[in-house]
N, CA, C and O atoms as a Tinker XYZ file with bonds, in Angstrom:
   280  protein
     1  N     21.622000   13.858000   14.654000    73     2
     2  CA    21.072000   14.477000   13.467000    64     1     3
     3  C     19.798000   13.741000   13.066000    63     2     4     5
     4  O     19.771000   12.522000   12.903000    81     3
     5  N     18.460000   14.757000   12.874000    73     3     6
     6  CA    17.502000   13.750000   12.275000    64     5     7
     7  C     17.305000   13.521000   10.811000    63     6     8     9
     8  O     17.199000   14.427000    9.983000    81     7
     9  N     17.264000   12.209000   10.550000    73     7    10
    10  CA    16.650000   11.825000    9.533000    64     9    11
    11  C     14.986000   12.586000    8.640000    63    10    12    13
    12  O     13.788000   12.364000    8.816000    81    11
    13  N     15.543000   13.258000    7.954000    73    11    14
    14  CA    14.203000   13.778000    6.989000    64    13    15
    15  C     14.047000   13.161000    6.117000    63    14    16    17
    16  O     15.085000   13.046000    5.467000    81    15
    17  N     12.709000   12.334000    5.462000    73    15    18
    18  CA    11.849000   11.562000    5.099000    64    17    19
    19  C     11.712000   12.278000    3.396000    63    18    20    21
    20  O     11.468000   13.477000    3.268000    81    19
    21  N     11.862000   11.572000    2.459000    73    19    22
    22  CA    11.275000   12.363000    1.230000    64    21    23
    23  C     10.123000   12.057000    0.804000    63    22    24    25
    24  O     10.450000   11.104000    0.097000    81    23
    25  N      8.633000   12.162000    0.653000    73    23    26
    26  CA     7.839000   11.600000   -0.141000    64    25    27
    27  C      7.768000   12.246000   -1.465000    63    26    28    29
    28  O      7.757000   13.469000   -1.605000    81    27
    29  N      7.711000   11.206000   -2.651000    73    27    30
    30  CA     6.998000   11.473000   -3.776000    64    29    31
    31  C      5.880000   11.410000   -4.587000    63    30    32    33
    32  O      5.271000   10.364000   -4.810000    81    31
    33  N      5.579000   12.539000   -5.054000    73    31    34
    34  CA     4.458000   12.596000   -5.947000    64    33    35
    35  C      4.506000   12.417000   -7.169000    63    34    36    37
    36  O      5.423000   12.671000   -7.950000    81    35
    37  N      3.116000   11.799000   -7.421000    73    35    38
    38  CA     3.097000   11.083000   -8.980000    64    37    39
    39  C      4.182000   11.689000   -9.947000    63    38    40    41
    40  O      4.894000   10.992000  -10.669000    81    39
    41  N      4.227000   12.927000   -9.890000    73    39    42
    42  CA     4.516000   13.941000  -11.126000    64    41    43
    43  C      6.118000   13.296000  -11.043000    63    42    44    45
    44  O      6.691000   12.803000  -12.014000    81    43
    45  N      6.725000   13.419000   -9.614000    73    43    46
    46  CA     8.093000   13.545000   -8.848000    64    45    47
    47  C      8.946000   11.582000   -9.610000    63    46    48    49
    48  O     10.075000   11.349000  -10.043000    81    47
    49  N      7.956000   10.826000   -9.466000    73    47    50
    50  CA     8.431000    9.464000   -9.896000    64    49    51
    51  C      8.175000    9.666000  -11.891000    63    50    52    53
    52  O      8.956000    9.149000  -12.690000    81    51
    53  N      7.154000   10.363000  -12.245000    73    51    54
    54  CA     7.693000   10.409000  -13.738000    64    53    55
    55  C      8.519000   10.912000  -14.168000    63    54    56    57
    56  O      9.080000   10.464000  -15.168000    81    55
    57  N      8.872000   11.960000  -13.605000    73    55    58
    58  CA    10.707000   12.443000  -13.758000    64    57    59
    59  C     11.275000   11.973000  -13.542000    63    58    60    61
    60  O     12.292000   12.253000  -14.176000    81    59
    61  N     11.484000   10.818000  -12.566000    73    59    62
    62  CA    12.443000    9.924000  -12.518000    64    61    63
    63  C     12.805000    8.905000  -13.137000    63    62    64    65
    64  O     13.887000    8.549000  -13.603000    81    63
    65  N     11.429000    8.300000  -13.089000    73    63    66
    66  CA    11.272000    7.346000  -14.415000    64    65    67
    67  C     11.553000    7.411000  -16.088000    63    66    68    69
    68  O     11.938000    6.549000  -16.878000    81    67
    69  N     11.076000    9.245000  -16.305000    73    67    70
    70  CA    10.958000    9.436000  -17.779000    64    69    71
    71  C      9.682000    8.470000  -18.226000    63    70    72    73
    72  O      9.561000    7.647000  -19.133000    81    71
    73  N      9.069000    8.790000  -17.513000    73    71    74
    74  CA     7.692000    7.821000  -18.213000    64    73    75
    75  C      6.683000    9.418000  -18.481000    63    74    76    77
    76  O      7.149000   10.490000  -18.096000    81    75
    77  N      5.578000    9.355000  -19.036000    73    75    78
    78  CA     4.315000    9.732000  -18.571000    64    77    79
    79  C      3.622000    9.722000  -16.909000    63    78    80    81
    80  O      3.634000    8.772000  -16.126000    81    79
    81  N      3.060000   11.048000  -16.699000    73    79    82
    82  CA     2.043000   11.313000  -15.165000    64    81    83
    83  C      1.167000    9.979000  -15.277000    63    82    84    85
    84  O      1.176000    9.174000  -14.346000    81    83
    85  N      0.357000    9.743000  -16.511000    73    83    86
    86  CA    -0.787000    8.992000  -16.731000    64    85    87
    87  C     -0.255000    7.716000  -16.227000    63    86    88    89
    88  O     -0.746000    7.161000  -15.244000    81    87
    89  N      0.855000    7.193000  -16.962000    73    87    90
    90  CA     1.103000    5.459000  -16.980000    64    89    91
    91  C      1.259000    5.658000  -15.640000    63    90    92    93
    92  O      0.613000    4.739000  -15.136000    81    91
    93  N      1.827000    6.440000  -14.591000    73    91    94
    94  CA     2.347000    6.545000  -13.287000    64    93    95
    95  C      1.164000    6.371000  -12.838000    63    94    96    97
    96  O      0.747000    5.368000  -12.259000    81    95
    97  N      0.537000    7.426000  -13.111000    73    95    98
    98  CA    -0.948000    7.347000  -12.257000    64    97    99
    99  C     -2.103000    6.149000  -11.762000    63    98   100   101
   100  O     -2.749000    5.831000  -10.764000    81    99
   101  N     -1.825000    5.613000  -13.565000    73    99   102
   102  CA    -2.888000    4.537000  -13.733000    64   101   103
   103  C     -1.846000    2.959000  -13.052000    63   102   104   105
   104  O     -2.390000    1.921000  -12.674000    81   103
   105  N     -0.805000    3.122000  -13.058000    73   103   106
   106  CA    -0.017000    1.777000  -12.476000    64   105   107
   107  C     -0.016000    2.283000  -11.117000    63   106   108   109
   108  O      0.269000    1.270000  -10.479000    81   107
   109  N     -0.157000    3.216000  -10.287000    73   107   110
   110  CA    -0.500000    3.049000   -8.795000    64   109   111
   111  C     -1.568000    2.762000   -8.560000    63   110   112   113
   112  O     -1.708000    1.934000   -7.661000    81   111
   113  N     -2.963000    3.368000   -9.329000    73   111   114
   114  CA    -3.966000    2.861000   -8.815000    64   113   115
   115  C     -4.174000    1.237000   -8.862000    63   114   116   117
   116  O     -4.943000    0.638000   -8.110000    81   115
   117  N     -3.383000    0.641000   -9.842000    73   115   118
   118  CA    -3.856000   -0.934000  -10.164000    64   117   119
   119  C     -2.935000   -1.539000   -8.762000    63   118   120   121
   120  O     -3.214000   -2.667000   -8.355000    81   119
   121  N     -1.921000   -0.791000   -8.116000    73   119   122
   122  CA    -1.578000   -1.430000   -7.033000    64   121   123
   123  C     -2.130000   -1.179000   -6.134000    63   122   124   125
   124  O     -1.913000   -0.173000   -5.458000    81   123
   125  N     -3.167000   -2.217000   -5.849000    73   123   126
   126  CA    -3.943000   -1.548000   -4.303000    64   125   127
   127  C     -2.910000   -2.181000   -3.314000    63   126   128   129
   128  O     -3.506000   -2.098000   -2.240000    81   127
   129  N     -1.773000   -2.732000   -3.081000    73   127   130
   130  CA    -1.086000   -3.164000   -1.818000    64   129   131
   131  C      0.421000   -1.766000   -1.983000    63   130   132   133
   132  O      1.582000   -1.953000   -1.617000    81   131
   133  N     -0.129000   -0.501000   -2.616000    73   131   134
   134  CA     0.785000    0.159000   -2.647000    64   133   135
   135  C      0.305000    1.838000   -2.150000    63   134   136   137
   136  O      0.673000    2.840000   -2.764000    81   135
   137  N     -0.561000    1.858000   -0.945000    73   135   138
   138  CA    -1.689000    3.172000   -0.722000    64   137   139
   139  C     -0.697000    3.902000   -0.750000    63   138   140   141
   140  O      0.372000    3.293000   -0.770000    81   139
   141  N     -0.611000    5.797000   -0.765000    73   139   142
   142  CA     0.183000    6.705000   -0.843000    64   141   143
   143  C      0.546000    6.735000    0.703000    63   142   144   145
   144  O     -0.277000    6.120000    1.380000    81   143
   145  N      1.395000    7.201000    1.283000    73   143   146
   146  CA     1.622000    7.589000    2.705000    64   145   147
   147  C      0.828000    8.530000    3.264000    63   146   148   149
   148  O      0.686000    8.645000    4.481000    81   147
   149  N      0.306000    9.203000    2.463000    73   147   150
   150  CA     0.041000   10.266000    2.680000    64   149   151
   151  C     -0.848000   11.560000    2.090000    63   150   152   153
   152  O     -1.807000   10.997000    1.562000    81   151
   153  N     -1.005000   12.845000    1.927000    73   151   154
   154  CA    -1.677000   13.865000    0.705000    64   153   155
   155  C     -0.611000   14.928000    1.245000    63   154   156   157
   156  O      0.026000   14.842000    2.295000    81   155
   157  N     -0.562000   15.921000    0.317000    73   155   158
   158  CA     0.214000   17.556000   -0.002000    64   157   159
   159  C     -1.427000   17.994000   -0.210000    63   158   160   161
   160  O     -1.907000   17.571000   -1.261000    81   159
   161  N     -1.738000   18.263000    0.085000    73   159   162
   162  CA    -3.200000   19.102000    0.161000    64   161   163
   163  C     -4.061000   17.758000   -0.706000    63   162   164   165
   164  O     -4.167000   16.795000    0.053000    81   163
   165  N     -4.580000   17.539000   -1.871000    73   163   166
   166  CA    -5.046000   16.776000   -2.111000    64   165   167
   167  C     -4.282000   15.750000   -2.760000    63   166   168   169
   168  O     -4.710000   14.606000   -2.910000    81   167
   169  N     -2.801000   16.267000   -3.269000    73   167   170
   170  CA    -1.905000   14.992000   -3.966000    64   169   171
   171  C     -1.337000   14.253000   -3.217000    63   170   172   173
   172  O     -0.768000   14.800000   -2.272000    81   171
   173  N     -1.267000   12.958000   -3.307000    73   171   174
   174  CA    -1.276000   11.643000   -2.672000    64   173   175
   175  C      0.417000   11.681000   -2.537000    63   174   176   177
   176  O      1.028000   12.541000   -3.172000    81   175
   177  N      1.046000   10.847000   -1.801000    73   175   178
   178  CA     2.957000   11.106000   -1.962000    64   177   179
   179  C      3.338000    9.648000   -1.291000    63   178   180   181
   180  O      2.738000    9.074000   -0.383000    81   179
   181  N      4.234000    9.323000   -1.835000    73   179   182
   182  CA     4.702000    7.669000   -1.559000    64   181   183
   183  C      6.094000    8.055000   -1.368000    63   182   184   185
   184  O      6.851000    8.948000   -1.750000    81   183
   185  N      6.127000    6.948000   -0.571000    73   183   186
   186  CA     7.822000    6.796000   -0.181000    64   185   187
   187  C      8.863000    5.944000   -1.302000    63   186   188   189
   188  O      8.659000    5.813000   -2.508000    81   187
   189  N      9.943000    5.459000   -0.566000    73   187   190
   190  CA    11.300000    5.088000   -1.676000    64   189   191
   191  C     10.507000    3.644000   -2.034000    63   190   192   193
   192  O     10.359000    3.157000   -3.155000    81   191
   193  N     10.122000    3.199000   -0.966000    73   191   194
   194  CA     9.654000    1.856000   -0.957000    64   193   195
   195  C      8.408000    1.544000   -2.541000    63   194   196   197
   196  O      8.446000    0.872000   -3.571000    81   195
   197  N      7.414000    2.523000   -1.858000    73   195   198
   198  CA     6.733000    2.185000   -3.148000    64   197   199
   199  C      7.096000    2.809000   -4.279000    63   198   200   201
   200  O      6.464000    2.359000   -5.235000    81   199
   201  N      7.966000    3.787000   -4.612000    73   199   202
   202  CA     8.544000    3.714000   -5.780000    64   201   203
   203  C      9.422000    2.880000   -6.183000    63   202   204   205
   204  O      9.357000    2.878000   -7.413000    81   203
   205  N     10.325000    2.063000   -5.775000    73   203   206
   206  CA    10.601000    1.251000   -5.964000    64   205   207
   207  C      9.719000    0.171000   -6.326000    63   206   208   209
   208  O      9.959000   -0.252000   -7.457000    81   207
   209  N      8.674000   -0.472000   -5.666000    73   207   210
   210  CA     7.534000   -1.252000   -6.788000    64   209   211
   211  C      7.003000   -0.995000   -7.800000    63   210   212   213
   212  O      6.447000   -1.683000   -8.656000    81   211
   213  N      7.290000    0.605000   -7.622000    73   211   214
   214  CA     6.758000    0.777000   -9.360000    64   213   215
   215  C      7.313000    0.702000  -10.328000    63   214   216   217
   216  O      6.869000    0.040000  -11.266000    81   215
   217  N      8.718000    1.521000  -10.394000    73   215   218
   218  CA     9.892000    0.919000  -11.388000    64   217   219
   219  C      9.326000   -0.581000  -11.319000    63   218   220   221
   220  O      8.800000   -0.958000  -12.366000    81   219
   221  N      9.348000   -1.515000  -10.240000    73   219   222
   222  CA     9.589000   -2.686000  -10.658000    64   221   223
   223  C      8.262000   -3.727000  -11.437000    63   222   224   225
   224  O      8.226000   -4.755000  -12.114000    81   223
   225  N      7.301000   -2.766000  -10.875000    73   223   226
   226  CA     6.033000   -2.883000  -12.142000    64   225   227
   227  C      5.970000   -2.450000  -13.971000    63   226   228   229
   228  O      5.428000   -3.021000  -14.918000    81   227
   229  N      6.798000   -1.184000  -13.872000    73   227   230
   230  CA     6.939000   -1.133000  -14.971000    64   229   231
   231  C      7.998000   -1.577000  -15.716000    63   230   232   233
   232  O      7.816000   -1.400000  -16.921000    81   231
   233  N      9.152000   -2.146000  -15.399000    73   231   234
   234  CA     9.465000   -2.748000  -16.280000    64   233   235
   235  C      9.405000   -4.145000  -16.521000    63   234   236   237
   236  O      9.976000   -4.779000  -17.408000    81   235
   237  N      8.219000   -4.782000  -15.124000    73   235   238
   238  CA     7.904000   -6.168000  -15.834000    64   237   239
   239  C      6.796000   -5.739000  -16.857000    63   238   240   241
   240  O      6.522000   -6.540000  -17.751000    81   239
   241  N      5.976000   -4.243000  -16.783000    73   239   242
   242  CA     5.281000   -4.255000  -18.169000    64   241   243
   243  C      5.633000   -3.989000  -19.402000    63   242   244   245
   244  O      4.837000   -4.291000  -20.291000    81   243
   245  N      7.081000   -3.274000  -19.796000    73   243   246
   246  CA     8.056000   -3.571000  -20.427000    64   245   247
   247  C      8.864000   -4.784000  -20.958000    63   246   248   249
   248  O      9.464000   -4.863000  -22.030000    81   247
   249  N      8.756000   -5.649000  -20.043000    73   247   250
   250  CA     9.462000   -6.889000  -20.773000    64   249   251
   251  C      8.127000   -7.533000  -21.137000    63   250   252   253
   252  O      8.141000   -8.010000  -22.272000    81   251
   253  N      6.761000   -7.699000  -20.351000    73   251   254
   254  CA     5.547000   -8.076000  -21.518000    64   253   255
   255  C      5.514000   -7.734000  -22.374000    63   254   256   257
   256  O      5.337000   -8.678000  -23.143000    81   255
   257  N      5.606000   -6.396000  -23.132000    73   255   258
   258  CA     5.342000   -5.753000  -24.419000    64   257   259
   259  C      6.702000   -6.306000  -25.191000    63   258   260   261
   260  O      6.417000   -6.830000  -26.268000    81   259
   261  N      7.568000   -6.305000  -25.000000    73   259   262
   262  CA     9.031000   -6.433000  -25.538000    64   261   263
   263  C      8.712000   -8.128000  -25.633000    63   262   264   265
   264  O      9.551000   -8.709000  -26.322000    81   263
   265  N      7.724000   -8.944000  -25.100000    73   263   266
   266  CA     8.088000  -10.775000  -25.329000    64   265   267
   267  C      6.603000  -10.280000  -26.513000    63   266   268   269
   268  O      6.826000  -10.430000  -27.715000    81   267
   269  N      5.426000   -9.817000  -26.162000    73   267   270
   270  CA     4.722000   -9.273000  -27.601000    64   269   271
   271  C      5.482000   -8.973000  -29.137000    63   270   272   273
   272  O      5.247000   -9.484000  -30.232000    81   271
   273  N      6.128000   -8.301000  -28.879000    73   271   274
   274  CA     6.591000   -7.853000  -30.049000    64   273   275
   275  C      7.704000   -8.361000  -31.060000    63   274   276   277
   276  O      8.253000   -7.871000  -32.046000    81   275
   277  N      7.801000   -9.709000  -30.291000    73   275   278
   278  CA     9.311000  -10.022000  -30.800000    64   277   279
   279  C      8.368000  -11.183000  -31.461000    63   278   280
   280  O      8.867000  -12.050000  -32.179000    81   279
């Protein structure tokens, strides 16, 4: 049986996240060691891997704001 591959798009990880397209958008571009795999005609699509760095980007920018505020 083969293995089929999922990539996601920006839109696809803010639903998952429950964040905003934008914060998604603008926290991939600041990862340049995180390029998309790929395009869907012109939208860019990342694998589990780099979504997974992004959750894990955003909630170390979450616990910055959360050591701010306290």
């Amino acid at each position: 049986m083969a293995l089929i591959a999922k990539f996601l798009t920006p839109r696809e990880m803010a639903v998952r996240l429950k964040v905003s397209i934008h914060l998604v958008r603008s926290t991939l571009e600041d990862l340049a060691d995180v390029p998309p795999c790929g395009f869907a005609d012109s939208t860019p699509v990342y694998d589990e891997a780099a979504f997974a760095r992004l959750k894990y980007e955003l909630n170390l920018l979450e616990a910055k704001e959360g050591e701010r505020n306290d």
